[in-house]
FISEZA-755106 format. One record per residue: residue in one letter; chain; x, y, z of N, C-alpha, C, O, CB in turn; residue number from 1. Coordinates in steps of 0.001 Angstrom, whole numbers. Each point is the difference from the previous one (the first is absolute). Glycine has a CB too. Layout:
REM residues N
 code unit    n_c1    n_c2    n_c3   ca_c1   ca_c2   ca_c3    c_c1    c_c2    c_c3    o_c1    o_c2    o_c3   cb_c1   cb_c2   cb_c3 pos
    A    A       X       Y       Z       X       Y       Z       X       Y       Z       X       Y       Z       X       Y       Z NUM
...
***
This chain:
REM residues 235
 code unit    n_c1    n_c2    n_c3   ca_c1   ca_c2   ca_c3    c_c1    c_c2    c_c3    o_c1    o_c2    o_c3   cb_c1   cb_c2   cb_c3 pos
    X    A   21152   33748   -2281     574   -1320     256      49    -299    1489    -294   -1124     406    1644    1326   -2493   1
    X    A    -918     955    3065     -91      66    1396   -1456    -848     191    -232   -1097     506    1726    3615    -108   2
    X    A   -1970   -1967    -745   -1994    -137     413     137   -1611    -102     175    -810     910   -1914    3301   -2401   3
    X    A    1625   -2668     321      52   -1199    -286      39   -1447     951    -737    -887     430    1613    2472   -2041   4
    X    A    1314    -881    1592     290    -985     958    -171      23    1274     331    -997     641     840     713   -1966   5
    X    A   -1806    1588    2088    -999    -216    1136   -1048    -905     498    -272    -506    1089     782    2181   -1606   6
    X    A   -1179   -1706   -1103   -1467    -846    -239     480   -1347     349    -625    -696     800    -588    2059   -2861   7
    X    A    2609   -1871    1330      30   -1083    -236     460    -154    1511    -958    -323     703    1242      34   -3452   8
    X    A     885     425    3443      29    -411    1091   -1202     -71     970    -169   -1091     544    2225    1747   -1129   9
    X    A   -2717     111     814   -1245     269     995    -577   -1531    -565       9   -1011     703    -627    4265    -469  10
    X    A      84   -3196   -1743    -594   -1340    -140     976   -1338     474    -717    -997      84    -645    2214   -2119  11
    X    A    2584   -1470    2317    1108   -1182     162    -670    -156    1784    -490    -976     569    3366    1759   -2664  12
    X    A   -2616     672    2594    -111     353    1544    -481   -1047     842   -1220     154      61     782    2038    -648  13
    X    A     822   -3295    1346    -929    -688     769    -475   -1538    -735    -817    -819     421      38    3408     507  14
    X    A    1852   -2635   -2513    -506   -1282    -824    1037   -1068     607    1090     430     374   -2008     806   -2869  15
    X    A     651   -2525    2606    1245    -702     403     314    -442   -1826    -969    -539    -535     342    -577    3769  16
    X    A    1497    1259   -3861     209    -716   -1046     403   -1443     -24    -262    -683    -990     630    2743     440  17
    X    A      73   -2414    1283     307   -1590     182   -1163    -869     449     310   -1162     260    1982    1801     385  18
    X    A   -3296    -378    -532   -1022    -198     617   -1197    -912   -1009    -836     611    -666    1654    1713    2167  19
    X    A    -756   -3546   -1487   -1345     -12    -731   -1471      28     443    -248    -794     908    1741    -228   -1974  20
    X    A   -2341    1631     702   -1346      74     281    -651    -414    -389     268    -139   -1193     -81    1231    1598  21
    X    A   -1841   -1815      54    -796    -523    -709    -850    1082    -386    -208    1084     545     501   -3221     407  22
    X    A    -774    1594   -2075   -1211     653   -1245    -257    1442     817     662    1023    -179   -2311   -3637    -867  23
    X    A     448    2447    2055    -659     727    1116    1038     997     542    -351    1179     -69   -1201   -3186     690  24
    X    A    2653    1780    -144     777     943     278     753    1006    -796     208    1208     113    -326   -2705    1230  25
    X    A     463     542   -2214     704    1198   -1344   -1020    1002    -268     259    1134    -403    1115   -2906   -1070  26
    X    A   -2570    1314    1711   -1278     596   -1375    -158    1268    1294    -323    1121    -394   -1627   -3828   -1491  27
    X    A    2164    2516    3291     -26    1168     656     545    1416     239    -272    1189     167    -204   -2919     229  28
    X    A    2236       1    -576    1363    1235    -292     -15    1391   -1064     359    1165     168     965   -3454     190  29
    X    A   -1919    1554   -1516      97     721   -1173    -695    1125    -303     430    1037    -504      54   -2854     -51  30
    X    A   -1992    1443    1020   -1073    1307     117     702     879     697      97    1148    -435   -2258   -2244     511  31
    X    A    2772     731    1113     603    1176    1007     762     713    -351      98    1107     527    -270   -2108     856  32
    X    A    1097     547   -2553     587     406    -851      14     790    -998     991     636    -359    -835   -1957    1145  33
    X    A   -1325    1348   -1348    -619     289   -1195     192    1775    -371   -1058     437    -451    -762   -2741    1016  34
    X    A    2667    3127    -490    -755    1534     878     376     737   -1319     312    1191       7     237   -1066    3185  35
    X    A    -584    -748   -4127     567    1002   -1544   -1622    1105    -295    -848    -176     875    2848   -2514   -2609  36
    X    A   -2323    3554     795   -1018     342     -65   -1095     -18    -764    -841     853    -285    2103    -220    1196  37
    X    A   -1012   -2434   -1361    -379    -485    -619    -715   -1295     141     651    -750     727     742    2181   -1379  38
    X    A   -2604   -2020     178      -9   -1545     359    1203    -893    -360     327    -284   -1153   -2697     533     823  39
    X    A    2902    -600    1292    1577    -997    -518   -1141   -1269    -470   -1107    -301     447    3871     914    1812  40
    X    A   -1927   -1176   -3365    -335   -1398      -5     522   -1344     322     911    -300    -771   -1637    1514    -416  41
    X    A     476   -2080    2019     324    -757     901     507   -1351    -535    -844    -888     116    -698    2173    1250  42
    X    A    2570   -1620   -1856     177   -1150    -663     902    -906     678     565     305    1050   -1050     856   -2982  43
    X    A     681   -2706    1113     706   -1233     769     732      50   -1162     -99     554   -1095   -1440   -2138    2775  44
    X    A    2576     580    -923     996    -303   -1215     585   -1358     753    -129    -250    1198     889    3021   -2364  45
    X    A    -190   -3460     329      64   -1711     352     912    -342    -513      66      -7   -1229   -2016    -645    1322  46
    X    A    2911     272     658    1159   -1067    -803    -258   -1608    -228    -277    -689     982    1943    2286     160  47
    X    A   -1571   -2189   -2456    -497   -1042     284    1331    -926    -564    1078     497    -328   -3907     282     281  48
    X    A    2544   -2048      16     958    -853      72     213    -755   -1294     306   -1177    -188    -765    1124    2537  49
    X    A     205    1088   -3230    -613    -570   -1554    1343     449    -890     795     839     423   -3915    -320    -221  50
    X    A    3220    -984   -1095     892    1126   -1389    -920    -202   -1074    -118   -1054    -624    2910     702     991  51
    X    A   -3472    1458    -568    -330     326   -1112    -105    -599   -1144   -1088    -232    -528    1669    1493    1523  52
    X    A     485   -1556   -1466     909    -309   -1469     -68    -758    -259     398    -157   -1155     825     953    1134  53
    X    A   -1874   -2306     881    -533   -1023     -52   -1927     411      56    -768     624     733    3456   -1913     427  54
    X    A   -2761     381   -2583   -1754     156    -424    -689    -799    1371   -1211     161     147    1347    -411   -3379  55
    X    A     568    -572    4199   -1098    -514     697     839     233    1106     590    -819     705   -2081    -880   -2115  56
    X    A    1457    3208    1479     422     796    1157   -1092    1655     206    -347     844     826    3288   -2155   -1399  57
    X    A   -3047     990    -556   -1108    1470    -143   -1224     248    1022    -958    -668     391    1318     359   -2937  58
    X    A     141    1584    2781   -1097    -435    1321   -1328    1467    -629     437    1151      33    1956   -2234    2960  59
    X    A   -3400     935   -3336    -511     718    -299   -2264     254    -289    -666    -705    -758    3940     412     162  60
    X    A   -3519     802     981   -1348     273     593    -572    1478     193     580    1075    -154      15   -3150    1263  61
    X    A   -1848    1814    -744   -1012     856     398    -249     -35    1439     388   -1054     504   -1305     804   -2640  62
    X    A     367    1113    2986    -544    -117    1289    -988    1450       8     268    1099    -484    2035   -2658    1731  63
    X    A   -3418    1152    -578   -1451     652    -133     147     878    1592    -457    -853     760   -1267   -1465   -2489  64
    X    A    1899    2871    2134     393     961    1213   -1220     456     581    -705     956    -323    2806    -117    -672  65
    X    A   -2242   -1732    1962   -1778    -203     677    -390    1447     568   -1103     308     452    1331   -3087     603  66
    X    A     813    3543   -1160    -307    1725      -3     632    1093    -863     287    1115     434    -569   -1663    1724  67
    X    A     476     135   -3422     313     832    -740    1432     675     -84     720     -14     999   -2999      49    -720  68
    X    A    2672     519   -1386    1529     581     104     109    1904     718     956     673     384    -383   -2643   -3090  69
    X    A   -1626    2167    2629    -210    1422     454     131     540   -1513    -475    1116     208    1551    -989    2556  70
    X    A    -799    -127   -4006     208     232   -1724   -1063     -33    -287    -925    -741     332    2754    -179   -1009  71
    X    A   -1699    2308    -419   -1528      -8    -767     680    -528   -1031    1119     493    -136   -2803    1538     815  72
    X    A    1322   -3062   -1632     565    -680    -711    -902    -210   -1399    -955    -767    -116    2197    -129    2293  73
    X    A    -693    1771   -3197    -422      90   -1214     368   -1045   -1208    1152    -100    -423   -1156    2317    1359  74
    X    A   -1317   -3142   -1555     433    -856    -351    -273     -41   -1523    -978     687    -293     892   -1551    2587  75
    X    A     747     180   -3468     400    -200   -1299   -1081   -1087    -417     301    -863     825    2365    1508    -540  76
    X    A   -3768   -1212   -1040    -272   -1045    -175     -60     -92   -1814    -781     684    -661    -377    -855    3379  77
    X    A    2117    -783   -3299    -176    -471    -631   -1318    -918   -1163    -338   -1183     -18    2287    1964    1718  78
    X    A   -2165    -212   -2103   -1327   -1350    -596   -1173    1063    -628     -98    1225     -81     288   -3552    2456  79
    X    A   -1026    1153   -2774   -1089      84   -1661   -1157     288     448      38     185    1217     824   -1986   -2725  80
    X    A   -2157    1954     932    -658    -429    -100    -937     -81    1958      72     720     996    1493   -1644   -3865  81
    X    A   -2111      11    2623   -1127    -431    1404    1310     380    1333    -260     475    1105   -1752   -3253   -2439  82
    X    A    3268    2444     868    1044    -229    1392     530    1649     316     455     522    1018     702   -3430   -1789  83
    X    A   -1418    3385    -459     439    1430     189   -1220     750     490     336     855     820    1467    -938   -2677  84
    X    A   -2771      59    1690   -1118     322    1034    -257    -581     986    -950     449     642     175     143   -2000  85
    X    A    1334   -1549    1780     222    -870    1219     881    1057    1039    -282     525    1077     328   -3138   -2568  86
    X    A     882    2640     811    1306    1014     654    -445    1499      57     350     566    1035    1614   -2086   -2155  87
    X    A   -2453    2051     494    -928    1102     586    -522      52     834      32     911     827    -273    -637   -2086  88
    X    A    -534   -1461    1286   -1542     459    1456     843    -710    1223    -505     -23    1122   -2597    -436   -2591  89
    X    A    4359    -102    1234     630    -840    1168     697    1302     956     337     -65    1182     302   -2542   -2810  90
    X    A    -524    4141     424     872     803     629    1471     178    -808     633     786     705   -1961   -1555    1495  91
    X    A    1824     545   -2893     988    -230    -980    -179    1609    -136   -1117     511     -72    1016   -3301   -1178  92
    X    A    1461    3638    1219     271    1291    -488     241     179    -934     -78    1159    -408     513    -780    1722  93
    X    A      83   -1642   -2355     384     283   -1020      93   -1387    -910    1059    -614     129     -10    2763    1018  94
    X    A   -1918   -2648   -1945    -699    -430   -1111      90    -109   -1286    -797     572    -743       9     -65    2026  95
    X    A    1988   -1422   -1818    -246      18   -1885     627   -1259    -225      92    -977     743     188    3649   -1641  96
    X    A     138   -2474    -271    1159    -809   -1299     998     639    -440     701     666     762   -2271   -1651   -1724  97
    X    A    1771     908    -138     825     911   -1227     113    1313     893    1045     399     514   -2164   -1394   -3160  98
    X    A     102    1490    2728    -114    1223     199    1201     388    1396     860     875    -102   -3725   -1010   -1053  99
    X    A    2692    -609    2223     695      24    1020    1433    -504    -128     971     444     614   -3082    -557     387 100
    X    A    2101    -696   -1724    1680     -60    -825     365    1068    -280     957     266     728   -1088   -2044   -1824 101
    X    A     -76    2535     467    -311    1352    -624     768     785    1111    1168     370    -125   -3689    -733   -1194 102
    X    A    1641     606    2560    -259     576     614    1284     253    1129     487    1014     500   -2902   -1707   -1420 103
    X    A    2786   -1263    1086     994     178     971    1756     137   -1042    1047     528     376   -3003   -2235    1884 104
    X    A    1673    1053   -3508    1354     626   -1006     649    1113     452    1042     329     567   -2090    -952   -2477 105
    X    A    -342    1261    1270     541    1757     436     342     556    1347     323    1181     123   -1780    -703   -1774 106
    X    A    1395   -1301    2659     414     337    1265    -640     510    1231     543     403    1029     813    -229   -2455 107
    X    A   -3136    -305    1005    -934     565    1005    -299    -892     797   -1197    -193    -212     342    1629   -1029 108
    X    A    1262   -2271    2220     -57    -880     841    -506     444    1276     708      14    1008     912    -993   -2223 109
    X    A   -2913    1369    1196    -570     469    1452    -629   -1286     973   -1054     -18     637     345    2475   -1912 110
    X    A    1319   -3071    1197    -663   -1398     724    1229    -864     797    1186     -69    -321   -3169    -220   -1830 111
    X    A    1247    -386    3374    1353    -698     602    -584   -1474    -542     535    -842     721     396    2494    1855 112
    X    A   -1478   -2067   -3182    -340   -1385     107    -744    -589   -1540    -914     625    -536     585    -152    3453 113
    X    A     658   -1218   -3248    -144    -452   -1660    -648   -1644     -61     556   -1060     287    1935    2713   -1102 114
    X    A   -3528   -1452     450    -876   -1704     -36    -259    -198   -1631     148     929    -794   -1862    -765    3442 115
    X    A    1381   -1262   -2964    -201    -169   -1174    -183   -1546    -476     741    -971     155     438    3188    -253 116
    X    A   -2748   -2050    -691    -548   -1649    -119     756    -518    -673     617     724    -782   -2704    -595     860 117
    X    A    2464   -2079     -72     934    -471    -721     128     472   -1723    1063      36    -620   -1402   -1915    2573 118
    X    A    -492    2085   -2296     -33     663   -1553     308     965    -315      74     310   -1189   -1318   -1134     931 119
    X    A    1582    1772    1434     495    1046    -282    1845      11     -86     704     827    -580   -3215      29    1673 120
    X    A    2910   -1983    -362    1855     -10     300     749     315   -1455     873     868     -36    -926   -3063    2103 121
    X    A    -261    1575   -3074     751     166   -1122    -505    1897    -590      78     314   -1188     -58   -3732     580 122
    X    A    -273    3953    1193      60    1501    -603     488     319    1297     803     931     -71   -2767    -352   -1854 123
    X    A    1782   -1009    3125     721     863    1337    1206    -812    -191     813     355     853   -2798     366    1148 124
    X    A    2460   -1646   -2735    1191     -20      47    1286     428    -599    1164    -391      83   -2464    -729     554 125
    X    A     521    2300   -1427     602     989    -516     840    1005    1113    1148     422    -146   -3043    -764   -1730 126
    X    A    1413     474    2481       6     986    1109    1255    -813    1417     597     345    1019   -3868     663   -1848 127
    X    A    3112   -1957     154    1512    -827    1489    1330    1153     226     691      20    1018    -773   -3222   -2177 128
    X    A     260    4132     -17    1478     500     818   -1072    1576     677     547     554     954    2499   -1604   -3203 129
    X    A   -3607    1310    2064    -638    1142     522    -654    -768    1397     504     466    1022   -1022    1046   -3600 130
    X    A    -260   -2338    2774    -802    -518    1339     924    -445     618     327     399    1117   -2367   -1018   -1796 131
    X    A    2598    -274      45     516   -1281     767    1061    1150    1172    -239     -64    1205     285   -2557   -3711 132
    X    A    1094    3619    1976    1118     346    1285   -1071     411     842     194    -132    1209    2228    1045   -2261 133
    X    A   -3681    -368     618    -809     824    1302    -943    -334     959    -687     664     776     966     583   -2124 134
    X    A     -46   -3487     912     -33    -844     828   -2019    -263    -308    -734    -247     957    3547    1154     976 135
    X    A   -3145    -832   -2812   -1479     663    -534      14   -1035   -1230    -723     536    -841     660    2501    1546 136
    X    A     388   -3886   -1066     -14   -1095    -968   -1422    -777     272     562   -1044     332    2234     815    -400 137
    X    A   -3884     -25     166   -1015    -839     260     886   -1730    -241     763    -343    -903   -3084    2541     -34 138
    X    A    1933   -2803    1868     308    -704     -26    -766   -1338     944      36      50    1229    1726    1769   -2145 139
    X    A   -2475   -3051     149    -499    -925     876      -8    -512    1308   -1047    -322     561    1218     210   -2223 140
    X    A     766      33    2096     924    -280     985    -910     594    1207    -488    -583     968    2952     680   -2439 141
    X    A   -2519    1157    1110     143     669     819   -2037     747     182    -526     841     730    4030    -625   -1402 142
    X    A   -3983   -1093    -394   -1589     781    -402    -369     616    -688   -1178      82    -346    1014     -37    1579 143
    X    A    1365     759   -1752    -139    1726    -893    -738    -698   -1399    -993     494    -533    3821    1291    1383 144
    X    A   -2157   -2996   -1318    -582    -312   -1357   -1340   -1421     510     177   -1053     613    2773    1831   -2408 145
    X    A   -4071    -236    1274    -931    -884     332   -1578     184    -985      26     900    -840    1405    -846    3460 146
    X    A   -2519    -745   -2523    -785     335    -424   -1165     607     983   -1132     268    -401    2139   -1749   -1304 147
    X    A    -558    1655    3040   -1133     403    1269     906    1003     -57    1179     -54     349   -2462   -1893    1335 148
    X    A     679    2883   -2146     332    1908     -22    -445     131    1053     970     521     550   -1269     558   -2704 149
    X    A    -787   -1180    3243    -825     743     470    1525    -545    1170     998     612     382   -4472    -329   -1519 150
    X    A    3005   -1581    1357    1156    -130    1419    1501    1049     -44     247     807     896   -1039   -3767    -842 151
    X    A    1436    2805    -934    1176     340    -589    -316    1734     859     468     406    1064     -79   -2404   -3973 152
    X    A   -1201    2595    2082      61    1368     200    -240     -22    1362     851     486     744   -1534     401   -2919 153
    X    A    -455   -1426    2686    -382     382    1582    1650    -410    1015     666     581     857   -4030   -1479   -1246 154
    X    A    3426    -288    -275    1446    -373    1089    1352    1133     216     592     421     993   -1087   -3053   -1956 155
    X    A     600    2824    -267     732     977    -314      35    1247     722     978     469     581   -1255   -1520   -2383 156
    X    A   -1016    1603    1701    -520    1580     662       5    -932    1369    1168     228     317   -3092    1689   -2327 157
    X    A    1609   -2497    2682     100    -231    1281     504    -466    1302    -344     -80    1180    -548     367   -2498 158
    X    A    2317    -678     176    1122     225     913     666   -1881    -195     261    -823     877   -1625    3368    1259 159
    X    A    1434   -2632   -3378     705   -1168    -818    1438     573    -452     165     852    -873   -2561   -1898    -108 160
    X    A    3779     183    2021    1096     529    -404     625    -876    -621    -289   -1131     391     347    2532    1088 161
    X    A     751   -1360   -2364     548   -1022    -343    1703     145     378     626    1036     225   -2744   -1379   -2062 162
    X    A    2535    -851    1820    1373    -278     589     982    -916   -1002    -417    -793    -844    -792     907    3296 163
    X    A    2927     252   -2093     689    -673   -1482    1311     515     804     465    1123     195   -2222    -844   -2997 164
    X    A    2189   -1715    3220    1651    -350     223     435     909    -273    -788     759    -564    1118   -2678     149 165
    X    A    1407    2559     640     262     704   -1383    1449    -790     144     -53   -1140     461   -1453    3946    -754 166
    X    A    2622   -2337     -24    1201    -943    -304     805      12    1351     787    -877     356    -605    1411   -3062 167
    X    A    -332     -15    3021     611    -196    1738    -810   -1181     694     530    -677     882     -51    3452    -451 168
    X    A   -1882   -3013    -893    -457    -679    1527   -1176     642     407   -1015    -565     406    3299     127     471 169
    X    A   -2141    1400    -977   -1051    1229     791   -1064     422    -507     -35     553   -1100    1635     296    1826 170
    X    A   -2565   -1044     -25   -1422     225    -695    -632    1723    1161     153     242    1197    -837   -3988   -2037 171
    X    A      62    4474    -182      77    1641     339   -1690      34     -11    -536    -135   -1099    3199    1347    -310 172
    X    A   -3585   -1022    2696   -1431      71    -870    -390    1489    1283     692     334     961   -1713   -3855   -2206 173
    X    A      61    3967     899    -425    1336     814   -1127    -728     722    -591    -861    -651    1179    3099   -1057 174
    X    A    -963   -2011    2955    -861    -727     616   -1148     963    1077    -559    -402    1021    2641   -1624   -1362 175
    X    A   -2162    3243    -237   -1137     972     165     634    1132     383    1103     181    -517   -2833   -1688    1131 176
    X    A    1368    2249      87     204    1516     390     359     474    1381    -700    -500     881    -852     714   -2526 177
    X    A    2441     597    2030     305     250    1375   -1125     372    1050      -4    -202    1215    2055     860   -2282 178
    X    A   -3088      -7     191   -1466     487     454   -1112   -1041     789    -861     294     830    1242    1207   -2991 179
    X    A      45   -3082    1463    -941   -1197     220     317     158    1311     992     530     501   -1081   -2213   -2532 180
    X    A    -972    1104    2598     -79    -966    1744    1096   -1133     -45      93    -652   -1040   -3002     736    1431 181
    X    A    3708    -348     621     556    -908     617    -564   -1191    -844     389    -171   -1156     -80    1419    3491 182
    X    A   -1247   -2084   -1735   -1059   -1121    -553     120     -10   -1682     372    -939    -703   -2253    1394    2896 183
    X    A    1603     404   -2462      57     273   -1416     859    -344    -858    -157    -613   -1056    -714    1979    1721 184
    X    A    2374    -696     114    1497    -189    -902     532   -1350     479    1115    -362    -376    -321    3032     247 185
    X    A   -1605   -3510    1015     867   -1393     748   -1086    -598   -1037     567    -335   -1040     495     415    4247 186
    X    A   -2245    -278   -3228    -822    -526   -1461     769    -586    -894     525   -1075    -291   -1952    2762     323 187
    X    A    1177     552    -709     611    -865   -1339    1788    -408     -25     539    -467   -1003   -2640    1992    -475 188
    X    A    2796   -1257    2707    1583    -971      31    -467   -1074      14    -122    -360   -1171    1728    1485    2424 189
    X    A   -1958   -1891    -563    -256   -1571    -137   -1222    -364    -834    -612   -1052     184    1615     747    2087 190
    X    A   -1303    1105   -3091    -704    -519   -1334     922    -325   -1173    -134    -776    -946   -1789    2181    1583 191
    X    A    2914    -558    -274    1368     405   -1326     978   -1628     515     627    -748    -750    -221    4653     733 192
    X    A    -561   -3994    1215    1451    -949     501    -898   -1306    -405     624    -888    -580     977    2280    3089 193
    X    A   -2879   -1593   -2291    -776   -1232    -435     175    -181   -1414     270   -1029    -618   -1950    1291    2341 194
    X    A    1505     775   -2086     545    -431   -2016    1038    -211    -252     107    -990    -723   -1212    2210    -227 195
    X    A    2172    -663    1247    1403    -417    -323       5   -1425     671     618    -830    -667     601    3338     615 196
    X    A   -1809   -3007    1303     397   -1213     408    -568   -1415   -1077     493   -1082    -318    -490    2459    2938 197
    X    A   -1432    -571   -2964    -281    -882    -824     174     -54   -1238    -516    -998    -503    -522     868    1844 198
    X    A    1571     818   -2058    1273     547   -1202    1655    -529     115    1029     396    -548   -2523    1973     608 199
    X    A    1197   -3487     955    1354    -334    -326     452    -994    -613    -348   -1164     201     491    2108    1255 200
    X    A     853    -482   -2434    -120   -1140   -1217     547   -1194      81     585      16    1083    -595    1558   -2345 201
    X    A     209   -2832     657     256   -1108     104    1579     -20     535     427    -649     955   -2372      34   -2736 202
    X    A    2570    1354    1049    1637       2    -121     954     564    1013    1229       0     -75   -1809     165   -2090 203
    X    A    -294     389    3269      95     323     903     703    -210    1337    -753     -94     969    -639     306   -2372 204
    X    A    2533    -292    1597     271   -1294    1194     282    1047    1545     111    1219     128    1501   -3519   -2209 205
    X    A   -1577    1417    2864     213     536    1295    -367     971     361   -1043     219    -615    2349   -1090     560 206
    X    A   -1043    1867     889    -815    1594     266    -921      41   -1099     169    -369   -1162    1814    1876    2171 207
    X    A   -2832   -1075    -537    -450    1156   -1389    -460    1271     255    -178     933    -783    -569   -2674    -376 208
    X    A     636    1694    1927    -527    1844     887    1386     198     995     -68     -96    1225   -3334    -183    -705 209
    X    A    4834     609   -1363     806     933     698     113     993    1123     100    -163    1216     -25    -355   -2955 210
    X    A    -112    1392    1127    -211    1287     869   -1272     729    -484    -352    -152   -1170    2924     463    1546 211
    X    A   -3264     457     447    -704    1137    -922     499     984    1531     680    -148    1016   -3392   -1082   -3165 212
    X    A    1794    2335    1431     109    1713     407   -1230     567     127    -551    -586    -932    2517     985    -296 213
    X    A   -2698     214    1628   -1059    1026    -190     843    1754      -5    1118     254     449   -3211   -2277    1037 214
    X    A    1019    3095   -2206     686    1283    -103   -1168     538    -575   -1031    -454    -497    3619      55     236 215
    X    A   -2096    1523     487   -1167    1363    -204     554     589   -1392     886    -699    -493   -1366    1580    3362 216
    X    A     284    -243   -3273     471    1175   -1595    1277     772    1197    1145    -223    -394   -4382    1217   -1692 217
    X    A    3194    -439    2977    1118    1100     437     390   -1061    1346    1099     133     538   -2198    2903   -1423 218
    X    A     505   -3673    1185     385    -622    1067     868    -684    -205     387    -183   -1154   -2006     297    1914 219
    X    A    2446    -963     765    1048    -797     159    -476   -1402    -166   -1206    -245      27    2327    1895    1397 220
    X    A      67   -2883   -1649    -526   -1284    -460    -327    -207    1663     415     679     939    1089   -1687   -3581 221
    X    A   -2763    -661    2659      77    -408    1040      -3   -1564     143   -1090    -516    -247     225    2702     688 222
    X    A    1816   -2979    -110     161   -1396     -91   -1007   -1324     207      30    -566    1092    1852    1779    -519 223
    X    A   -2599   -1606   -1419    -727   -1186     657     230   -1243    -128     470    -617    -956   -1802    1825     842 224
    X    A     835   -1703    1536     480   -1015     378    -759   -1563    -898   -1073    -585     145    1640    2334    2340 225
    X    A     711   -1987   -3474    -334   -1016   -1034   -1191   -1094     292   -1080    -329    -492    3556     662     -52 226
    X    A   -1415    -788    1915    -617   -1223     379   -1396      94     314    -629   -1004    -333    2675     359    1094 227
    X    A   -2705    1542    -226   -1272     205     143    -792     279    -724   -1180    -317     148    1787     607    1162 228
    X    A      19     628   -2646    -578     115   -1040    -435   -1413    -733   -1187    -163    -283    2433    2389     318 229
    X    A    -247   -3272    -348      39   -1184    -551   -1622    -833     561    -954    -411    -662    4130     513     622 230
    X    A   -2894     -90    1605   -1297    -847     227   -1442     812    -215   -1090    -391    -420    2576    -989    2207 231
    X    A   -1105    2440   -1403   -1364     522    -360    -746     -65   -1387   -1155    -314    -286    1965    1657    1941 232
    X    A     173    -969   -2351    -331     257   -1525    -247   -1392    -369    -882     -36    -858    2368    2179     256 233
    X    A   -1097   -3180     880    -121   -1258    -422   -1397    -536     612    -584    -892    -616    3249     616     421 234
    X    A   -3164     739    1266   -1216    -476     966   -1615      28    -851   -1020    -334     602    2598    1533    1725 235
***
């Protein structure tokens, strides 16, 4: 526990916490930070100015991460026929019907990510209390349910995150790896802050980009500066 809280201070060492930083600077702070012995993964988190609980408050989307999540990301595809050999040669790890009902019932869920053509929802919607808490529900919205398998899978494997309010306000997405370049992790941040800006829903009033944070997996939070976030992401 000593060790630990060594780590953690050394990482605080030299942070101003009151401090907000833009994109570029946090994304420096944090690498410097980074010293677990592990790739940390580098994520944002956003307070927004929404409640939830209202349907035209939902703030919710996809964003395509113009460099990837640093995740090898094993994917579920749903579907028949021509679309299920579609999803094969697209790269799909894992491929059926029935059978994969089957498959995830019993509890073998080796996959982070679940697609499935519109004809397939009424048998994957068997499966809502098993997918749905593990946030793995296919769902339109968001791409997972479609009839272009090929996009679906490639987006997916290549660094397609998806994002979802939760009841606080706060939207939680991972935005690559402590390992990436500088350039890299400021990318895909203002690829993530451009979607939420343009994800903002009708019902929406005043602020809407609160506060956010950047942080590492072991690392300390680091404050960014809203207002700059707002115009940029909006630009």
């Amino acid at each position: 526990m000593a060790k630990v809280a060594k780590r953690i201070a050394a990482a605080r060492e030299g942070l101003d916490r009151n401090k907000l930083y833009s994109v570029a600077e946090a994304v420096s702070v944090i690498k410097a930070r980074a010293t677990a012995k592990f790739d940390e993964t580098v994520e944002v988190a956003v307070n927004l100015g929404v409640d939830p609980r209202h349907a035209d408050q939902m703030v919710r989307g996809v964003c395509l991460l113009p460099n990837g999540t640093g995740r090898t990301v094993r994917v579920a595809v749903f579907a028949r026929g021509p679309k299920a050999e579609e999803a094969e040669k697209a790269g799909a790890d894992v491929v059926g019907a029935e059978d994969l009902v089957e498959q995830i019932m019993g509890g073998n869920i080796n996959f982070d990510k679940v697609i499935a053509t519109p004809d397939m929802m009424p048998l994957v919607g068997r499966l809502g209390k098993v997918l749905g808490p593990r946030g793995m529900m296919p769902n339109p919205k968001v791409g997972t349910v479609t009839m272009d398998v090929t996009k679906a899978v490639n987006d997916s494997k290549g660094g397609a995150v998806e994002f979802r309010v939760e009841k606080a306000g706060i939207v939680h997405a991972g935005v690559g790896k402590a390992s990436f370049s500088e350039e890299a992790l400021v990318e895909n941040i203002n690829a993530l802050l451009d979607a939420l800006a343009k994800a903002k829903p009708s019902g929406a009033k005043g602020t809407f980009m609160k506060r956010a944070a950047l942080s590492s997996t072991m690392g300390p939070g680091v404050k960014l500066d809203v207002s700059h976030i707002s115009v940029s992401a909006s630009a």
